[in-house]
C-alpha positions in Angstrom: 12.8 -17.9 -13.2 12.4 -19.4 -9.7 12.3 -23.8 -10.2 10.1 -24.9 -6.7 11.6 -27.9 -7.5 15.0 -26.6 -7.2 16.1 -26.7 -3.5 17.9 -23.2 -3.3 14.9 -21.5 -5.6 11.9 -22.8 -3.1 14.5 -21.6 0.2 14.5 -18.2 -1.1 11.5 -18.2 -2.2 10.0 -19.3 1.1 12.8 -16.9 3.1 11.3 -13.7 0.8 7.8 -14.6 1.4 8.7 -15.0 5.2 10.4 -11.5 5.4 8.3 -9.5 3.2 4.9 -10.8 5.7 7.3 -10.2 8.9 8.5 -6.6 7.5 4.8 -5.9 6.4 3.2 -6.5 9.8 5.9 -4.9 11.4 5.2 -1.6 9.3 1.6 -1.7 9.5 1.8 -0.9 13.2 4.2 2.6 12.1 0.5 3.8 11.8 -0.3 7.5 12.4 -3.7 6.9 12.3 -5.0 4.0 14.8 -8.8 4.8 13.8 -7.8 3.4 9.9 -7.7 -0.1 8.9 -4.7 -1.4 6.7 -7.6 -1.6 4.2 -8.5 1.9 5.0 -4.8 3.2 4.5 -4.3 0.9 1.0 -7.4 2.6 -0.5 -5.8 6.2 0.3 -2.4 4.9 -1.1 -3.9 3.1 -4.1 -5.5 7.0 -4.8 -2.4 8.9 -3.6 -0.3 6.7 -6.5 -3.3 6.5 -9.3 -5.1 9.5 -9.0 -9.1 9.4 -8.8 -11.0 6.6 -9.2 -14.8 5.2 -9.3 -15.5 2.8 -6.6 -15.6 -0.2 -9.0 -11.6 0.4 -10.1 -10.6 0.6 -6.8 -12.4 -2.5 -6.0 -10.0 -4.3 -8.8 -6.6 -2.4 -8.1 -7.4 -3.9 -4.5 -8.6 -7.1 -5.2 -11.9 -6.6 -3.1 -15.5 -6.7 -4.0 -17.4 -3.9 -5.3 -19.8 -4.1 -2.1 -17.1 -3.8 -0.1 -15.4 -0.9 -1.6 -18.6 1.0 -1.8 -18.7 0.6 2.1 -14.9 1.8 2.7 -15.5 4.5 1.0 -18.6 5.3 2.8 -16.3 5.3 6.1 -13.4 7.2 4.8 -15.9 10.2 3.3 -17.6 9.8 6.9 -14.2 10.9 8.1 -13.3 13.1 5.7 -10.4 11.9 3.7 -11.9 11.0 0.5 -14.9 12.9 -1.4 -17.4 11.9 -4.0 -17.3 13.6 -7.1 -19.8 13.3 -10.9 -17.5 11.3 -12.5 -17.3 13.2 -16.4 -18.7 11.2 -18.5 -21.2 9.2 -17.0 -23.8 10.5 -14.7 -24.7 7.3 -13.2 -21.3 6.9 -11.1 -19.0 8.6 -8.5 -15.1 9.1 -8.7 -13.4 9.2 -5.6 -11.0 11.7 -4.6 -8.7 11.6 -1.7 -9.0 15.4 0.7 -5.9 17.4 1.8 -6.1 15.4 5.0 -6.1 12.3 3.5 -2.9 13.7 2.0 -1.4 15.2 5.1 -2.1 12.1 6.9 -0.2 9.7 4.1 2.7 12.1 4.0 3.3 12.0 7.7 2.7 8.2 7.7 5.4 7.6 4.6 7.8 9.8 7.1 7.2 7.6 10.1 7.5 4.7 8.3 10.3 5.6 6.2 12.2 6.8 9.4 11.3 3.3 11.1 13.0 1.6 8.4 16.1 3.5 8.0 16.7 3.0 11.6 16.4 -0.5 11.1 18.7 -0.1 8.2 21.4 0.8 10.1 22.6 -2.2 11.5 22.9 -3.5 8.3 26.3 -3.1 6.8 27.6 -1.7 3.7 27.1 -4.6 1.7 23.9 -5.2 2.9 22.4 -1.7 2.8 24.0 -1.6 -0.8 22.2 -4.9 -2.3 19.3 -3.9 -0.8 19.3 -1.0 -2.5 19.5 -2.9 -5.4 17.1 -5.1 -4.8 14.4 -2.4 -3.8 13.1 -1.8 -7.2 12.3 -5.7 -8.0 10.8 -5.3 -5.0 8.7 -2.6 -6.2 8.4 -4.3 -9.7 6.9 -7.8 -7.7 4.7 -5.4 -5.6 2.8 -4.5 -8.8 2.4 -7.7 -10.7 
């Protein structure tokens, strides 16, 4: 486990922090979609990789108020990539459900983005491609804590 106390624990913890926020603005402008917000495009990938949800669990997977949620949603059924459905069991609430658009649009923006990161992958060498590689699934794991 990382010691902040410990000189070469806090550097890479600092350097990681650093690169991930560098890498993830970078990304966020691989948009296919300008008229989405990064909140916009979170809530259709939060649905693309759990399946339907009501408002209120999508409020906690993305750490935003329930007020808030209810109005991105609003906007993304205004343009059509996310519908409101009865959820099953209880009357009283809505389960959202990404469209095929919504779909087509997140596939074409994992290509783009995925294609602006090999290219920058490529001037990486062998070793470097290959431990991070290795490191892209504790990546994944931190990304889900």
């Amino acid at each position: 486990m990382p010691d902040l106390s410990h000189g070469d624990d806090a550097a890479a913890v600092n350097a990681l922090r650093s690169a991930v926020m560098r890498l993830s603005r970078r990304l966020k402008h691989q948009r296919v979609d300008e008229s989405l917000s990064p909140t916009e495009m979170s809530v259709l990938g939060t649905l693309a990789r759990c399946g339907s949800a009501t408002p209120g669990e999508l409020a906690r997977k993305e750490h935003v108020q329930p007020p808030s949620m209810t109005r991105i949603v609003a906007l993304l059924e205004a343009k059509g990539l996310v519908r409101l459905e009865p959820h099953p069991e209880d009357r009283r609430q809505k389960v959202v459900t990404q469209t095929e658009t919504a779909e087509a649009m997140l596939e074409e923006s994992r290509r783009k983005r995925n294609a602006w990161l090999a290219d920058l992958a490529e001037h990486l060498d062998d070793d470097e491609w290959a431990r991070l590689r290795a490191a892209a699934p504790v990546l994944e794991k931190l990304a889900h804590l």
